[in-house]
Each structure stands twice: as structure tokens, then as C-alpha cells.
N, C-alpha and C positions, 0 to 999 in steps of 0.2 A: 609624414605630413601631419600638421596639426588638425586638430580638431574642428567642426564648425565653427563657427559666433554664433551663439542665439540671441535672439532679444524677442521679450513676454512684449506681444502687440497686447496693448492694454485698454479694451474696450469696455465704455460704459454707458447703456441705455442705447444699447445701439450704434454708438459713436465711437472710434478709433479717437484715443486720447492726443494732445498734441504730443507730449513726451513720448509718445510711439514713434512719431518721426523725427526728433531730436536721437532716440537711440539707435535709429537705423542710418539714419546720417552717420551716428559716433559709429557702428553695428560695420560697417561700409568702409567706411577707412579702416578698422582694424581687419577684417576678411581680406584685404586686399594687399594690408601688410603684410599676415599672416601667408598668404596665398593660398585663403581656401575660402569658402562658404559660407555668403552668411543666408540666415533660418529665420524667418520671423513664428511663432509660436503663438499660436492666436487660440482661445478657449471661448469658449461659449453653448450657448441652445439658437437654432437658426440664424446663427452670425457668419453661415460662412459666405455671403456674399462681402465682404467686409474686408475678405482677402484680396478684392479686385484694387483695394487702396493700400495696398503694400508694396508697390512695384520696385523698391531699393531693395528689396529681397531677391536673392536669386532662386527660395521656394518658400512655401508655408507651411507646417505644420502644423494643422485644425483640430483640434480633437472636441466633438459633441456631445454632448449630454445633458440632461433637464439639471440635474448639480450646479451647471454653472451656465445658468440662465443669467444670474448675480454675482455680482464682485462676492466672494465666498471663499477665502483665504483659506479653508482645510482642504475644500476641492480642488482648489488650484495648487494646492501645494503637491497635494495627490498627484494629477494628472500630469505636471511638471517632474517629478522625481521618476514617475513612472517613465517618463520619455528620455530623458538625462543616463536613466542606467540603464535603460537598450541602445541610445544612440551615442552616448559619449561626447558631448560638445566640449569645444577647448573652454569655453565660457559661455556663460548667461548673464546678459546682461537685464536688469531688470528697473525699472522706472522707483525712485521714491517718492513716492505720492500717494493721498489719501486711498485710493484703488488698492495699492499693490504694495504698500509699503509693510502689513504684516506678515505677508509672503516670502518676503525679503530677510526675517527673521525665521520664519520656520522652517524652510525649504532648505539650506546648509546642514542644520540640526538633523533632518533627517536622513538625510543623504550622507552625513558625516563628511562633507569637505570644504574649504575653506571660503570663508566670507569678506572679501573684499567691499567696503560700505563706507559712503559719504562721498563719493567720487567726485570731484569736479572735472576730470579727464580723464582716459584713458589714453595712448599710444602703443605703438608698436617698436621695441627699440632691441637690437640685435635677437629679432627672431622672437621676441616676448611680449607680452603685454606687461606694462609700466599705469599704475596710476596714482593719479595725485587726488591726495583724498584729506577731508578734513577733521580733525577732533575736538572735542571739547568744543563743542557748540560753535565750532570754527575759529577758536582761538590759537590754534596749532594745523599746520598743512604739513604732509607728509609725502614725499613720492616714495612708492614700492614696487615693487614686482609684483606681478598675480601668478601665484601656480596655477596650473591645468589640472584635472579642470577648477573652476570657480564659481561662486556666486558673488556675480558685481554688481552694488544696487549705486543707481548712479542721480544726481541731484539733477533736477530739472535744470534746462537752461546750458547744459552740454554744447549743443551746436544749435544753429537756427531748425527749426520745426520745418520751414521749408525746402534747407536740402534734403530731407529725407523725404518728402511728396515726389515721387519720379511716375513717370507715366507707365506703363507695362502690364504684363500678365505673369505673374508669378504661379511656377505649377505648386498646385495645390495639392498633398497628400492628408487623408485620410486615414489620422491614427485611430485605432479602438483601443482603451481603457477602457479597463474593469475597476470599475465605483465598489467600496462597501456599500452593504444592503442597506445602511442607516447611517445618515451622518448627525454627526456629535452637533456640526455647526450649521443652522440655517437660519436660513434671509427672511425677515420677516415683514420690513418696509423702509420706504426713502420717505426721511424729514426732510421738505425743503425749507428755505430759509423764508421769512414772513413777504405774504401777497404786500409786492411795492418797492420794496428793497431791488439795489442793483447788483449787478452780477459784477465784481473788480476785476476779472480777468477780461472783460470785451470792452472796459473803458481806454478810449486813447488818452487821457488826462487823468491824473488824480493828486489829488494836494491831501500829502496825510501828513497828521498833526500825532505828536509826544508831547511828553512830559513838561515841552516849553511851551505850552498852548492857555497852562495855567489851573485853568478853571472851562468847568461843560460849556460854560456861555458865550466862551472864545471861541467855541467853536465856530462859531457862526461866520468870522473873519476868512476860515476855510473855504467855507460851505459860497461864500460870493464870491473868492478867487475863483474855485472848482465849477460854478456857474459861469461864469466869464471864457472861463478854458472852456468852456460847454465838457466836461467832467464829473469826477464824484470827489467824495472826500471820505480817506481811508483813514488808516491809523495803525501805532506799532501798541505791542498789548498792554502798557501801562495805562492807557487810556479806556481801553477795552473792561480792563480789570477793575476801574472805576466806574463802570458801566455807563460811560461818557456817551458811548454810541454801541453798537451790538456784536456782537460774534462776528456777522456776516463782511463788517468791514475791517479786520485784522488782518494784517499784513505780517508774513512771513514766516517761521517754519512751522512755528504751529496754528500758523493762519495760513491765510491765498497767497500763489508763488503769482506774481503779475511782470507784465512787460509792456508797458502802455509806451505812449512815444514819449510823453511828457509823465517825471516824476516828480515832485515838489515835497520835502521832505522838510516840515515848518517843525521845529524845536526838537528831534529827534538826535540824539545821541550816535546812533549807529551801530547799536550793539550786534554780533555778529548774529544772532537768529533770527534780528528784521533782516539784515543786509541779505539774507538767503534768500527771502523773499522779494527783494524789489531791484537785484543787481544787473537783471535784465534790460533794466527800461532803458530803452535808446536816450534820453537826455535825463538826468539826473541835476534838480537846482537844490541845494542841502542850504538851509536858514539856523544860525545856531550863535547862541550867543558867545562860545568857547571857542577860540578859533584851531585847539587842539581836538574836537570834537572828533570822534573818528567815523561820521559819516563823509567827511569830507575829502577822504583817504575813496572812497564812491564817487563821487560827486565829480560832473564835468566843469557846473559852475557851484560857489561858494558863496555868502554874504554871511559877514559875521555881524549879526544884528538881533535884536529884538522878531521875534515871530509877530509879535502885538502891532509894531510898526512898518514890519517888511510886509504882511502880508496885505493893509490896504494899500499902501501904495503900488504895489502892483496890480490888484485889481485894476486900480485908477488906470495905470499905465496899458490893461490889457483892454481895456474899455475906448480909452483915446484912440488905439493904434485899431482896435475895428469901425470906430468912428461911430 
């Protein structure tokens, strides 16, 4: 029989991340392919109440200690490889995301076995795990086979967040690791982004603007559609990199991974490290003056047009239709 399924429940500031239930969802259908167990693997200092919201698990594996009070990528690599070569899981699956994604790098290295990374899926296919993963900044997609064991880091936006919220009681075992007396790496503090700024992952609207936006001043054409949707106004990093608008509104892989209802993608090209970030969103409308643009290859609806032009006139038209 194979091995368990793991997957690193990724908590931060107290909170069970959403990509914790995206991979218990993915975590879930492979156990079941497999016909075995799946483990959710949960770290921290007094988080183990936290296990009570893992119930797509069939157990949890906790392990405490002041080390990993903080997202702390040497301790968690630690107490992960420590559990991995006493228990042997067929695979770990683990979140890419700003938490867990150096983990993701060190944790194979040390273990010495292989790294499966960029995953947009996993399955179950004659007794195996199969995933389809991507390279080169996602301009190349791949399916492979995963050896046993593995370390899987998997891209947000896997399965919905909410098939992996199941109701239950998951038994909870209590592992002890042994911590070195001194760690190399520790947490010193959380910057957060400037008092007033919005958070783009809890927006249901956002109108983000590219390279077809022009000039900073255009942005404003954004900022009254994104009012009208009652939303914000993001953006892909050429804009960011102009310092058109801030950090905090950068979309995609080296910005926020978002899933709003509504996406509005005003003069943005498509390049595959935005698209990582905003592939989720239930409606996607792509404005581009190219009509081989490859966000539109995304995109549910199209307008091949001016951003300068398309985007008042919708306003207008979102304006009229709320009366």
C-alpha cells in the first residue's frame, strides 16, 4: 500500500491559509485514489486549536514549539523532514505562496528526494500520481509522473478553497521534535502594507491596468470604473515598476494570487506570470488593443479597443444600469 498524502496546513497569524483547503481538497482526491490517508501536517506555538478546521483530513499531525510561533522556513523545514523520515508519506504536498514557498526549496535538498514544483494539478492515474506542472514562467506545461516519496509544491487556485472546508473532528496526534539549541534563522517582524491601502485578495471587483493605461494619470479612468463596480484598482508589474501605484496593488506571481468575481484586465498583455495571478477570477473582461493579445486566450469576455475609450464608457454604462 502506498504511502499517506500529506499536505503542510499553512497557517499564519493564527489563521489556516485558504490554500490549505485548496490542497486538502487536491490532498483528498488523491488519498482516495491512492487508497490511503490523507495527513494534514500543521506547525506552530498554541495553534493547535486550529486542527478543529481541518476536517477533509482523516488525521493531523501537530507538532509545537516556540520556533514556530512564525512562518520560519529553517524550522519548518526541520520539523517537516524530521516527520517525513520516521513516517514515510507517499507525498507532501505543500502550498506556493509567500508562507511556504522557501520551504518548498529547502525541504527536498535536505531530504534528498525529488521535487515536483509548479503544479497546476495533480491526479491519480494507474496507481500513481501524475502532475501537470508548469516552466518557464508558464510558458511550457508539462505532465509527469511524481515518484514516491516527493515533494509537491502546488500553485494556488488547484481546487476551490471550499471543497476542502468539511465539517468533522480530525484525530489529532502529537508529534515531539527535537529543535537545534540555536536557530541560524529568526523572525524578527511583520511589515504591513501602508494604513489605508486595500487588501486585493477580499475585493469582489478589480479593474487592473498595464502597459495600455499610458501614463500614471490614466489611471484615474480605472479608479471610476473600480468605484462604480464598488472595487479597487490593481495592476500587472510594469505599472508597479513605474511606480504608477504601490507594491501592495501588484497582481500576480510576484505580486497577490486574487479571485474576485469580477476581473477587468484594461491594456494588459497577458504575460504568463500576471495570468498566475488572476486566472482564478470567476469572470474575466480583457480590453487590449491587439486582438492576438494573449490575455484573451483568459478571458471570458473580449473588447479589442483602446483602454482610454473602453474604460469610460463603461463606467457610464455601469452607472446607468444601477440607475
Amino acid at each position: 500500500m502506498a504511502g499517506n498524502v500529506w499536505v503542510l496546513a499553512e497557517q499564519w497569524r493564527g489563521r489556516l491559509s485558504d490554500v490549505t483547503f485548496e490542497l486538502l481538497a487536491l490532498g483528498r482526491e488523491l488519498a482516495t485514489g491512492l487508497g490511503t490517508r490523507l495527513e494534514a501536517v500543521l506547525l506552530g506555538k498554541d495553534a493547535g486549536g486550529l486542527a478543529a478546521g481541518l476536517g477533509a483530513a482523516d488525521g493531523v499531525l501537530y507538532v509545537e514549539h516556540p520556533t514556530l510561533a512564525e512562518p520560519n522556513p529553517e524550522a519548518q523545514c526541520h520539523a517537516l523532514a524530521t516527520l517525513v523520515e520516521a513516517r514515510k508519506p507517499h507525498a507532501l504536498l505543500l502550498p506556493l505562496s509567500n508562507v511556504s514557498a522557501d520551504v518548498v526549496g529547502l525541504l527536498p535538498a535536505r531530504l534528498k528526494i525529488p521535487l515536483v514544483n509548479f503544479c497546476r494539478d495533480v491526479t491519480v492515474a494507474d496507481g500513481q500520481l501524475q502532475a501537470r506542472a508548469v516552466l518557464y514562467g508558464g510558458k511550457l506545461e508539462v505532465t509527469l509522473a511524481v515518484p514516491s516519496p516527493a515533494v509537491v509544491g502546488v500553485l494556488p487556485g488547484s481546487r476551490p478553497a471550499s471543497e476542502g472546508r468539511k465539517d468533522g473532528a480530525p484525530a489529532v496526534e502529537d508529534v515531539k521534535v527535537t529543535f537545534p539549541a540555536e536557530a541560524r534563522v529568526r523572525f524578527e517582524q511583520y511589515i504591513d502594507p501602508a494604513p489605508g491601502d486595500v487588501d486585493l485578495t477580499q475585493q469582489a471587483a478589480l479593474v487592473s491596468v498595464g502597459r495600455g493605461i499610458q501614463t500614471k494619470d490614466n489611471i484615474e479612468l480605472a479608479e471610476e470604473l473600480a468605484q462604480a463596480l464598488g472595487g479597487a484598482v490593481s495592476a500587472s508589474r510594469p505599472v508597479i515598476d513605474q511606480g504608477w501605484l504601490p507594491l501592495t496593488r501588484q497582481v500576480g506571481k510576484s505580486g497577490a494570487t486574487v479571485k474576485p468575481k469580477l476581473y477587468v484586465a484594461a491594456g494588459i498583455s497577458g504575460a504568463p506570470e500576471h495570468v498566475e495571478g488572476m486566472k482564478g477570477a470567476e469572470l474575466i473582461i480583457a480590453i487590449n488593443t491587439d486582438p492576438q493579445a494573449p490575455i484573451f486566450a483568459v478571458a471570458h469576455y473580449g473588447i479589442v479597443g483602446d483602454v482610454l475609450e473602453v474604460l469610460p464608457a463603461l463606467t457610464e454604462a455601469v452607472k446607468a444600469k444601477k440607475g
